[in-house]
C-alpha positions in Angstrom: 21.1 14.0 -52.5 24.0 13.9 -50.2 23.3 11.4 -47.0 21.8 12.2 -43.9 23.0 9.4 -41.8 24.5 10.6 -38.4 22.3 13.1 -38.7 18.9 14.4 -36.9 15.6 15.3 -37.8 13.7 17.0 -35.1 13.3 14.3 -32.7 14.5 11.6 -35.0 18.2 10.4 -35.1 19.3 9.2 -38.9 21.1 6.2 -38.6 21.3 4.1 -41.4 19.7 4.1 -45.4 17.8 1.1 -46.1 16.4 2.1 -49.5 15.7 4.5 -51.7 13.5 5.1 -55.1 12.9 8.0 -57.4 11.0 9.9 -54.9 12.5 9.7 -51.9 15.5 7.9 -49.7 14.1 5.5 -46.9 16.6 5.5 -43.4 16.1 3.4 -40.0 16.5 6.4 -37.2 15.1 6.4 -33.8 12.7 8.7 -31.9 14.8 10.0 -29.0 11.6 10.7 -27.4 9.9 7.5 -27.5 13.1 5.6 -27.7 11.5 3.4 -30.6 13.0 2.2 -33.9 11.5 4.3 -37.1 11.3 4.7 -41.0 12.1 7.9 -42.1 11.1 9.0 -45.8 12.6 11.8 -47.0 11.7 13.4 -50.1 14.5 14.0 -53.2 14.8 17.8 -53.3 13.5 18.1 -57.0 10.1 17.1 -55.6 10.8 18.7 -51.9 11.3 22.7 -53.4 8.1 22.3 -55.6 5.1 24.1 -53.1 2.5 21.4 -54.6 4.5 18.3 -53.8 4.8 19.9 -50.5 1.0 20.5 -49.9 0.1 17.4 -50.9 2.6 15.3 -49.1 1.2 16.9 -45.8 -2.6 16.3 -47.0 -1.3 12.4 -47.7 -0.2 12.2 -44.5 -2.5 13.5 -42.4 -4.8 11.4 -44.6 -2.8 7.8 -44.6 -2.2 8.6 -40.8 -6.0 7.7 -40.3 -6.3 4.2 -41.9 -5.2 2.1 -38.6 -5.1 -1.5 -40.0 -2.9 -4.4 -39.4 -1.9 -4.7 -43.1 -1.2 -1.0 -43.8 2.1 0.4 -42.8 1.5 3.4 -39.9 2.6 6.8 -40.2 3.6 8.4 -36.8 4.7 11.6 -37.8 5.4 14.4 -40.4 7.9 17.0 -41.2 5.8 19.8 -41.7 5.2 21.8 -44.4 8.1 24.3 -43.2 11.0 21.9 -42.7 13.9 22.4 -44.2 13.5 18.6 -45.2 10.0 17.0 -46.2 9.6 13.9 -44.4 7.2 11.1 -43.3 7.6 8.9 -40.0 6.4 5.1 -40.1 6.6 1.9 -38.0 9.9 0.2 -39.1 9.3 -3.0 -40.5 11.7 -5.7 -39.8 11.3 -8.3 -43.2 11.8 -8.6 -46.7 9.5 -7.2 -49.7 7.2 -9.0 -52.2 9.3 -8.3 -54.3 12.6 -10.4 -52.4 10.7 -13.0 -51.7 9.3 -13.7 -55.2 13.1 -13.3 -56.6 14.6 -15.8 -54.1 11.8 -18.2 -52.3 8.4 -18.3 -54.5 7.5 -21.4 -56.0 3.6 -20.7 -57.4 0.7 -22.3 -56.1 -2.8 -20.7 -57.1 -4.5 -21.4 -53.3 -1.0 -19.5 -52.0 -1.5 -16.5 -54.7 -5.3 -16.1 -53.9 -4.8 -16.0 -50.3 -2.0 -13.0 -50.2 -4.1 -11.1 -53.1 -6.8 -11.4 -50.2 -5.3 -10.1 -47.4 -3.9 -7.2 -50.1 -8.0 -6.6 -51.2 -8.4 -6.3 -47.4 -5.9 -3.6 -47.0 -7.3 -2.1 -50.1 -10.8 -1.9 -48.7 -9.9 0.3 -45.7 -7.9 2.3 -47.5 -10.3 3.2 -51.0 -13.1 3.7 -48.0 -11.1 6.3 -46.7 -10.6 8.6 -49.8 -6.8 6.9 -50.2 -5.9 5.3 -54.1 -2.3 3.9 -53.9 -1.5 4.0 -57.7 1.6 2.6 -57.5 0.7 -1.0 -56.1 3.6 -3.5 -56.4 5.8 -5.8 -55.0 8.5 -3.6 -53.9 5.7 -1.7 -51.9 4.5 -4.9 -49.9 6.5 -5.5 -47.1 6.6 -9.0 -45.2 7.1 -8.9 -41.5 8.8 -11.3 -39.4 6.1 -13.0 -38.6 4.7 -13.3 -41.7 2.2 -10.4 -41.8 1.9 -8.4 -44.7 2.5 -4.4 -44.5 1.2 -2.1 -47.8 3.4 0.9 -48.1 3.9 4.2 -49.7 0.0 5.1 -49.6 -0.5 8.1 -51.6 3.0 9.0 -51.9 2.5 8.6 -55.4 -0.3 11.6 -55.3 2.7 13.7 -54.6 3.1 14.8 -58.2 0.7 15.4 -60.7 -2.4 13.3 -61.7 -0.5 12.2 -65.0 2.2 10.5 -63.0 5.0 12.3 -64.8 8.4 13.8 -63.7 9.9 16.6 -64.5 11.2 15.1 -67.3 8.2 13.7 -68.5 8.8 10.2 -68.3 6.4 7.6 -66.3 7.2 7.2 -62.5 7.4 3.6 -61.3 7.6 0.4 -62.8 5.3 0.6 -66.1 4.2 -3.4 -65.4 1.9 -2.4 -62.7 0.5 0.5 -64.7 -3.3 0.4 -65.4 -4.3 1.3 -69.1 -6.1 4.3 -67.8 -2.8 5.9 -65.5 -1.3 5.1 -69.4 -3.8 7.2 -71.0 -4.2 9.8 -68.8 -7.6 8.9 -68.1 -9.3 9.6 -64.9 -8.3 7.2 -62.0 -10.0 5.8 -59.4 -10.0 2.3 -56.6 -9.9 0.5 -60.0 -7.1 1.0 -61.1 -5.6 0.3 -58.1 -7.7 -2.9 -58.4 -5.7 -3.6 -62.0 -2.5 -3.8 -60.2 -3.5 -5.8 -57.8 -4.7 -8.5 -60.4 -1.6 -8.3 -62.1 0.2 -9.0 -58.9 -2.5 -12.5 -58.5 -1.2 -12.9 -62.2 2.4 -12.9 -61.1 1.9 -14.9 -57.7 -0.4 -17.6 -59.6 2.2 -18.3 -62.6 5.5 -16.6 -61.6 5.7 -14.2 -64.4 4.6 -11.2 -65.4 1.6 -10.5 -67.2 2.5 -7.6 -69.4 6.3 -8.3 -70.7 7.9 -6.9 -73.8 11.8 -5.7 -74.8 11.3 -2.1 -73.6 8.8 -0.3 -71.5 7.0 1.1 -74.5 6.5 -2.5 -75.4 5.0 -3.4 -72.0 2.8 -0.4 -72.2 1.4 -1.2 -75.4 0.0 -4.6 -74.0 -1.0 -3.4 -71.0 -3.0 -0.7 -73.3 -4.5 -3.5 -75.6 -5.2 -6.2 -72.7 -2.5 -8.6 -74.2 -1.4 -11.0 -72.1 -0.6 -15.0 -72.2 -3.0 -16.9 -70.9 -2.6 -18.0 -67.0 -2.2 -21.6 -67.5 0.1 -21.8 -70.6 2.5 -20.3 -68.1 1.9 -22.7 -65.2 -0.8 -25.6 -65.8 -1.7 -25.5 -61.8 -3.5 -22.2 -62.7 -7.3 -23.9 -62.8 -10.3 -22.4 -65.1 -12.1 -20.4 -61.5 -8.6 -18.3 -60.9 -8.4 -18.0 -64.3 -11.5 -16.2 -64.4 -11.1 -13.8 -61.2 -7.6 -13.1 -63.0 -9.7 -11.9 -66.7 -12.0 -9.9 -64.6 -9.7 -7.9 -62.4 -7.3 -7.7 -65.6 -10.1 -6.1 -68.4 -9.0 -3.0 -69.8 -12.2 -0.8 -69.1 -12.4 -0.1 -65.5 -16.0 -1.2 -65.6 -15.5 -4.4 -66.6 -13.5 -5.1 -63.3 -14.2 -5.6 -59.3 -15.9 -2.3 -58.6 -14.2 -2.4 -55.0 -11.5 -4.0 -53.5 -14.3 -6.3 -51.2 -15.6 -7.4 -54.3 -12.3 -9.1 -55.3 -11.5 -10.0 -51.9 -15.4 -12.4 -51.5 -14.3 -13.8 -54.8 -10.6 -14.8 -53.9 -12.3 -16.2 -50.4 -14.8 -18.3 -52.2 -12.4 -20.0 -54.5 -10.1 -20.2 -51.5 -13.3 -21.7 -49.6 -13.8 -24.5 -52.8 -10.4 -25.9 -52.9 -9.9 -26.6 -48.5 -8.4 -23.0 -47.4 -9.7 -20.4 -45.4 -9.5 -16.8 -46.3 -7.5 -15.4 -43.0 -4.6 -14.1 -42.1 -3.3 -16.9 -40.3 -3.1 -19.2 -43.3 -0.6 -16.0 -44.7 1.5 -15.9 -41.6 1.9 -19.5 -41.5 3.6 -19.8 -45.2 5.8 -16.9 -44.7 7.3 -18.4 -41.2 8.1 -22.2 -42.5 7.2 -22.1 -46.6 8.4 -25.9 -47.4 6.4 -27.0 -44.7 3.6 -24.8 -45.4 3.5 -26.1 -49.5 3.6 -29.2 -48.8 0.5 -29.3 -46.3 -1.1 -26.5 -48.5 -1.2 -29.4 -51.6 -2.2 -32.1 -49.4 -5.5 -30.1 -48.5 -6.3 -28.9 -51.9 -6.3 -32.3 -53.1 -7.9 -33.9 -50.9 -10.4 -30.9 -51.2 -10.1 -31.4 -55.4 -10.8 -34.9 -54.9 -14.3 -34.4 -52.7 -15.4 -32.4 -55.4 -14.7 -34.6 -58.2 -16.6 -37.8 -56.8 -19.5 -35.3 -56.2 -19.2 -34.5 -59.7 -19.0 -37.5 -60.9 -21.9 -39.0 -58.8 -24.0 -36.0 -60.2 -23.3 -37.9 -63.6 -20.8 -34.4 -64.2 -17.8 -36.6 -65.5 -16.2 -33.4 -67.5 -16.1 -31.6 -64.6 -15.1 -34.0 -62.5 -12.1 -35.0 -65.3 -10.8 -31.4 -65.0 -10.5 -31.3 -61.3 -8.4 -34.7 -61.4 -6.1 -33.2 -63.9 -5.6 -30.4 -61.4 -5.2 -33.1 -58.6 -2.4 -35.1 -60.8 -0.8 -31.7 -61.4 -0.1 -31.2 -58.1 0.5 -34.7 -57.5 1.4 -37.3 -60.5 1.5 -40.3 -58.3 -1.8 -39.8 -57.0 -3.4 -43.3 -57.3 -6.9 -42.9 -56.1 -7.0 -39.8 -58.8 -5.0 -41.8 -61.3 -7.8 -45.1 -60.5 -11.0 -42.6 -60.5 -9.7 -41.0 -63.8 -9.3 -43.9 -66.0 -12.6 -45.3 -65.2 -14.5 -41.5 -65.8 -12.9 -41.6 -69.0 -13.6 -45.4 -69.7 -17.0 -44.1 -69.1 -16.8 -41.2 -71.5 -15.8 -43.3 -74.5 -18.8 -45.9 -74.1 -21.5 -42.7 -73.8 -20.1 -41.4 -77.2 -20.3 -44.4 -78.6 -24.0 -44.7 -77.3 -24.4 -40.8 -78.4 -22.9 -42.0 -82.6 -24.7 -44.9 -82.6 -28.2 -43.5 -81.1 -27.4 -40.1 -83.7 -26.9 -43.1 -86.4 -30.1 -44.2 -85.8 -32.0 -41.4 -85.8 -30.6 -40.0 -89.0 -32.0 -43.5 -90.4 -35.4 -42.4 -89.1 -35.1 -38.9 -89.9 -34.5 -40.3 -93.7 -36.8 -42.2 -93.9 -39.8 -40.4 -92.5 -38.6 -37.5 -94.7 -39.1 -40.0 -98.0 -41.9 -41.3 -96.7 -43.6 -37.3 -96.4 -42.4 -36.6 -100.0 -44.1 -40.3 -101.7 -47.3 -39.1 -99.5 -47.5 -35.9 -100.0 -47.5 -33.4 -102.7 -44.7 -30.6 -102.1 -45.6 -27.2 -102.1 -42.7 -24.9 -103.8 -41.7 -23.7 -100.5 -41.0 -27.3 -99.6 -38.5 -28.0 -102.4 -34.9 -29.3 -101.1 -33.6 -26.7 -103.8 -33.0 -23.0 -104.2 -34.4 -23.3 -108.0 -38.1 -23.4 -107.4 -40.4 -24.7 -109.8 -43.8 -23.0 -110.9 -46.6 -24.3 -109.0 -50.2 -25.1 -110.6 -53.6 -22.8 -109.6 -53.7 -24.7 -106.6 -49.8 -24.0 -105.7 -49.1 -27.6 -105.8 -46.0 -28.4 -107.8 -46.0 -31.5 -110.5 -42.9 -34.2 -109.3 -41.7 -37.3 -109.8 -39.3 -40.4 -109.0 -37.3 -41.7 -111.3 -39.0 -43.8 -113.2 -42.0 -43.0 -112.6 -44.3 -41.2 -115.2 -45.3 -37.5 -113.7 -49.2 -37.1 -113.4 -51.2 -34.3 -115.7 -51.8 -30.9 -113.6 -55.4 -30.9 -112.8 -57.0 -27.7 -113.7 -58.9 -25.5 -111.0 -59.7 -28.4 -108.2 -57.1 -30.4 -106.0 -56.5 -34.0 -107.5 -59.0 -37.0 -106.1 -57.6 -39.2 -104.0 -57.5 -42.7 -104.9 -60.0 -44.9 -103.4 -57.6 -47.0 -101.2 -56.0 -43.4 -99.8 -59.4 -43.0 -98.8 -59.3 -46.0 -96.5 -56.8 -47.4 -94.8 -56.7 -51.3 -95.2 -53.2 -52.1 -94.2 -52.9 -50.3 -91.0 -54.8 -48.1 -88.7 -53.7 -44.7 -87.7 -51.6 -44.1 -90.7 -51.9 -40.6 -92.5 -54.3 -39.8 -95.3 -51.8 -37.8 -98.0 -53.1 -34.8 -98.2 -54.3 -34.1 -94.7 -51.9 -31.7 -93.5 -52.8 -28.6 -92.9 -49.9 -26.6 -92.6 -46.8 -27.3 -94.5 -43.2 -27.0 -93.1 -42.5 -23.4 -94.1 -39.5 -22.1 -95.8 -36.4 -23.5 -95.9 -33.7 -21.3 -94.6 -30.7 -20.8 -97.3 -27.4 -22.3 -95.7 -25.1 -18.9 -95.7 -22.2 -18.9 -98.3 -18.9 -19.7 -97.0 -16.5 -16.9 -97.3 -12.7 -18.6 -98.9 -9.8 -17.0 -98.8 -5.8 -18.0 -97.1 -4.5 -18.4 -94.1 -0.8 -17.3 -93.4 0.8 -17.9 -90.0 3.7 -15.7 -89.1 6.5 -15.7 -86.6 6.8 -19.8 -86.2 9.0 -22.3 -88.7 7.4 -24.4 -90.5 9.1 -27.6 -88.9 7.8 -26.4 -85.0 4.0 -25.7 -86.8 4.0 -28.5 -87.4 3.6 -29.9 -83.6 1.1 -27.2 -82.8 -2.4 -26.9 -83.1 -4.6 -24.9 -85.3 -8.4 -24.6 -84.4 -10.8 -22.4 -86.9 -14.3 -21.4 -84.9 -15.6 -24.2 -83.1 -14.6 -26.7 -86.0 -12.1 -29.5 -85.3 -8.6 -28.8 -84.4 -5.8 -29.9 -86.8 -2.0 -30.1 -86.8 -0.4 -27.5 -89.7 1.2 -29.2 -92.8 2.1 -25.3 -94.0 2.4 -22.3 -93.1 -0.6 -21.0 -95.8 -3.5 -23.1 -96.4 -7.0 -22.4 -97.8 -10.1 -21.7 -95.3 -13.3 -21.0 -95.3 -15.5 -18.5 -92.7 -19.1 -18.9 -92.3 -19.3 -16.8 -89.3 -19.4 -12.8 -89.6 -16.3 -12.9 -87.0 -14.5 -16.4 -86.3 -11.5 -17.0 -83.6 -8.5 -18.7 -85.4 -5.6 -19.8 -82.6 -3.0 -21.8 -82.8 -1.7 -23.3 -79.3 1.3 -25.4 -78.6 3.9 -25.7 -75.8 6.5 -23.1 -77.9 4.1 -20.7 -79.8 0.9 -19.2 -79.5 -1.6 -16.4 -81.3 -5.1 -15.8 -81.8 -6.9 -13.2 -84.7 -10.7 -12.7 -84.8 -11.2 -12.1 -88.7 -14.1 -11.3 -90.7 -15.9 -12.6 -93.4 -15.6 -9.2 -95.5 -11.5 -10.1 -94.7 -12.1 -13.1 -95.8 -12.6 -13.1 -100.1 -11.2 -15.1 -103.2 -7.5 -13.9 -103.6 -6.9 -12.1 -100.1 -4.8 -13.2 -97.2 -5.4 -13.2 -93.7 -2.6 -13.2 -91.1 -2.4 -14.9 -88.1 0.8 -13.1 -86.1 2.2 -16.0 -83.6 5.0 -15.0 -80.8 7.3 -17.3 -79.0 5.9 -18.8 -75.0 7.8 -17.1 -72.5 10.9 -19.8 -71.8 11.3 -21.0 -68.8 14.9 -23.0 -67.7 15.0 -26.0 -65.2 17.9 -27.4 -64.2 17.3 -30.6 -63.0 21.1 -32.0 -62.0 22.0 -28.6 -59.7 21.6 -28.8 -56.0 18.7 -27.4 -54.2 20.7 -24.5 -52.7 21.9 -23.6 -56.2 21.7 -20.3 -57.9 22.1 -19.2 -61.7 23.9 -15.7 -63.1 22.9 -14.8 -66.8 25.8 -13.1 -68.2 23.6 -12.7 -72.1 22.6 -9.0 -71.7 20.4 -9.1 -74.8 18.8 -12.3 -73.5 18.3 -11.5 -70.0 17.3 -7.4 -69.9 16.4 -6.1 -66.4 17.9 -9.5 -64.8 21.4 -9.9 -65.2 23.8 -8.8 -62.3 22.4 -10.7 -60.1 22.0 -15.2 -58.7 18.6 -16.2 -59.1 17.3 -19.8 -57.5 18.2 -22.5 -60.2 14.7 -23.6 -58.5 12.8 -19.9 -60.0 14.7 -18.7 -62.7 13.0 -16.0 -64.3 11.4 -16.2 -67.6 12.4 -15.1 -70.9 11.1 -13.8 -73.8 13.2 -15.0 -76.9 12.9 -12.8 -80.5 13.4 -16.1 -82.5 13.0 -19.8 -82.4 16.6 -20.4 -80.7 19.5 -18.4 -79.1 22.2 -19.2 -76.8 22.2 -17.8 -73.6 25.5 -18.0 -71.0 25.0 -18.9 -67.5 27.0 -19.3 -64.8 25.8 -21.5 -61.8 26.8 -22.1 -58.1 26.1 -24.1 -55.1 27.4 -23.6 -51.4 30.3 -26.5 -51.4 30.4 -26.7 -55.3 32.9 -24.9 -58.1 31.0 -22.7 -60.1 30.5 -23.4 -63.5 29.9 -21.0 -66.9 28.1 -23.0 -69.8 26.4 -21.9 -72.9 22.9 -23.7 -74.0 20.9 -23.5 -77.0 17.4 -22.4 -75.6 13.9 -22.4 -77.3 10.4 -21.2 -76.5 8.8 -23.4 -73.5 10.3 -25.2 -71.0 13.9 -26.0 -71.7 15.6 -28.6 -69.4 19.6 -27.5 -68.9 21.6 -30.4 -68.2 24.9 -29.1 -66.2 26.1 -30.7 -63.1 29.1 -29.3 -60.5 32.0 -30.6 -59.4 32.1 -31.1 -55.2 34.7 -28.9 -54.0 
């Protein structure tokens, strides 16, 4: 579409192009009327000439134009359906998108994550109660003020075409890492899915990376479609067990399974924002965005002291595993913490001498377990339900069954009456209160048969054998265990057991049956690489890093990124070199190449002062 700067529209003067996407071009004009600064939208003509998009543009904008809120963009005016050019009129917002801001100045804090993702519910709320689903919530469509107030655009616009959310081509609009599994499958859409989006933006804000990720969009689409995605805090350990959970919820594939509105997701962000020191409102939002190092820094302080206050209740309720995990997330965001460091040693000082109390007492009472159970079997005479084995043996006419202890000579069966007791079982001369053989009433019933293990092997796929070898490999609940190879026997006793293997470079989880599971057959368990994340420890703070590796670095390259928030990547295989070039404001640039693995990869490169 050729450019409309210098142009007019109606009242509006064209005087600059501040963005554009696949739907429409974005300009800053002003209303000669008014005399204010404005957005102008104007609609690419493939998607202007068509009569729907037209129609539904205006009922979008006459619709948007109602939802007055302080976190929703404002529409002042539209083209009309007639206009040679289809266009909408907003407030012009002076800022940087969410999308900017996580490229250049983000450093992840959960508390930080939880309160923008509220203040997005909020917008949310009024909009999905006013007949309005965005559908193409992300980053790029969340604009930050000046003043650090948030601004949700591009309401409905994506209504515009049809309810597949295809071009004329066919192909998915928008970025396919924000798209629900229902928009995928052309299911019908509703708040929730807009709701999905939003949790994958908490995802993102919480760790700093992407959810859904994969080498092509069809990749991306597929896990999005099966729910596959790394678990928050293998990407970044501040990301606690509560956010974790909000994040699973708001992130299930069936819509049902989610937040049913918008306010749902925003009481649950307010109360985990309420447990850790931080209040839900929008002041907390404006004041990071105006002074962020500032903001951090006071933000950690609070939620520690907050983390700490909850972990010596914990721990005075006698709830020392609870209070253990919120110190770890206290050390986390502060290693040096001493009064966490102090309380932490002496918790778990305190754990090891209850589970030696917990062995010794479980000791014991196998020792009285064993021997009141020989004691029952010398006093009395087993039924055959009460036999230890799964070979019964034929019981008399008075279903008594004929034993005896090694050694000892087996008594004749009695025929047609129970055997007499001797005289001194009769009485008890030794002790009082001890029980006469024979005078139970009911015997223990049946013994349950313990259920056949299921044996078959266990291959693990995608890893050398050498880097298995510092990972971990847990099989149901049983105890986890470092791989010596890559296929090993196992045995299943459960009709579906979880098998995972964790680690800081690899990780993959199967859930496989015990009908899988026979004599000769193989079950799989598929690892992948973690996503790899670079630090660069020697380059200044004002430092940013180019990756010239296309194949490495797809959908990133052309561009500095912060040394301090280099994106993550997504390697095919254990190691590959990537080439980087980094610069600093007063430094020479430098070009190195570095061997990189899975995980966190520290990249030792210095610059030369200029």
């Amino acid at each position: 579409m050729s450019t409309l700067i210098g142009s007019k529209l109606d009242k509006y003067e064209v005087l600059s192009e501040v963005g554009h996407g696949g739907m429409a071009v974005v300009y800053r004009g002003r209303d000669t009327v008014l005399d204010r600064e404005v957005a102008i939208k104007v609609l690419h003509p493939h998607l202007a000439d068509r009569e729907e998009s037209r129609r539904r543009l205006r009922r979008e904008a006459l619709t948007v134009a109602k939802l007055r809120h302080e976190n929703i963009l404002e529409i002042y005016d539209y083209s009309g359906e007639d206009a040679s050019e289809s266009y909408i009129v907003t407030e012009f917002i002076h800022g940087v998108t969410l999308r900017e801001w996580l490229d250049t100045r983000w450093r992840p804090r959960p508390a930080l994550a939880a309160l923008i993702t509220h203040q997005l519910c909020v917008a949310l709320e009024k909009a999905h109660t006013g007949g309005v689903i965005h559908r193409d919530l992300k980053p790029e469509n969340v604009m930050i003020r000046r003043d650090g107030v948030l601004k949700l655009m591009d309401f409905g616009i994506a209504q515009i075409i049809d309810h597949e959310k295809l071009t004329m081509t066919g192909q998915l609009l928008g970025s396919p890492a924000y798209m629900a599994p229902e928009l995928i499958g052309g299911r019908p859409l509703d708040n929730r899915t807009d709701l999905f989006a939003l949790g994958i933006i908490l995802y993102q804000l919480a760790t700093g990376s992407l959810p859904f990720s994969g080498r092509n969009p069809h990749e991306v689409l597929t896990r999005i479609a099966d729910a596959d995605y790394p678990e928050p805090a293998t990407i970044c350990p501040l990301v606690d067990d509560d956010l974790t959970a909000i994040i699973h919820r708001a992130l299930a594939r069936e819509p049902g399974d989610r937040f049913q509105s918008a306010n749902s997701f925003a009481v649950e962000l307010a109360q985990y924002l309420d447990d850790v020191g931080v209040k839900a409102v929008p002041a907390e939002v404006c004041a990071y965005f105006k002074d962020p190092e500032k903001y951090v820094h006071e933000l950690d302080s609070r939620v520690c002291a907050a983390l700490m206050q909850h972990a010596e209740q914990a721990s005075a309720a006698g709830h020392s595993a609870r209070a253990i995990r919120l110190l770890g997330r206290v050390l986390e965001l502060e290693e040096d913490q001493k009064q966490a460091k102090q309380m932490l040693s002496r918790l778990r000082t305190r754990e090891r001498r209850l589970r030696k109390l917990a062995v010794a007492g479980a000791a014991v009472a196998g020792v009285a377990l064993t021997s009141a159970g020989v004691a029952y079997l010398m006093l009395a005479p087993p039924t055959a339900s009460r036999l230890p084995s799964d070979d019964f043996v034929a019981a008399n006419d008075n279903g008594l069954v004929d034993y005896h202890l090694e050694g000892h000579t087996p008594r004749p069966p009695t025929q047609g009456r129970s055997p007499k007791p001797k005289a001194e079982d009769e009485t008890d001369t030794q002790g009082a209160g001890r029980e006469r053989p024979g005078s139970r009433t009911k015997p223990p019933g049946p013994r349950t048969p313990a259920v056949k293990a299921a044996k078959c092997t266990l291959k693990i796929e995608g890893i050398p054998l050498q880097t298995a070898k510092h990972h971990t490999i847990r099989i149901g609940n049983g105890r986890a265990f470092k791989p010596t190879q890559l296929e090993f026997p196992i045995e299943l006793t459960q009709d579906k057991t979880n098998i995972r293997l964790t680690g800081q470079q690899y990780q993959g989880s199967g859930w496989p049956t015990r009908e899988e599971c026979r004599p000769g057959s193989t079950i799989v368990l598929q690892v992948r690489p973690q996503p790899t994340r670079l630090r660069f420890p020697q380059l200044p703070p004002n430092a940013v890093v180019e990756c010239l590796s296309q194949s490495l670095c797809k959908g990133i390259t052309g561009r500095p990124w912060p040394a301090s928030n280099f994106p993550r990547l997504q390697l095919d295989s254990y190691e590959e070199t990537i080439e980087l070039r980094c610069k600093a404001m007063g430094y020479e640039p430098r070009t190195i190449s570095e061997k990189i693995r899975p995980g966190t990869n520290n990249v030792d490169v210095e610059l030369t002062p200029r």
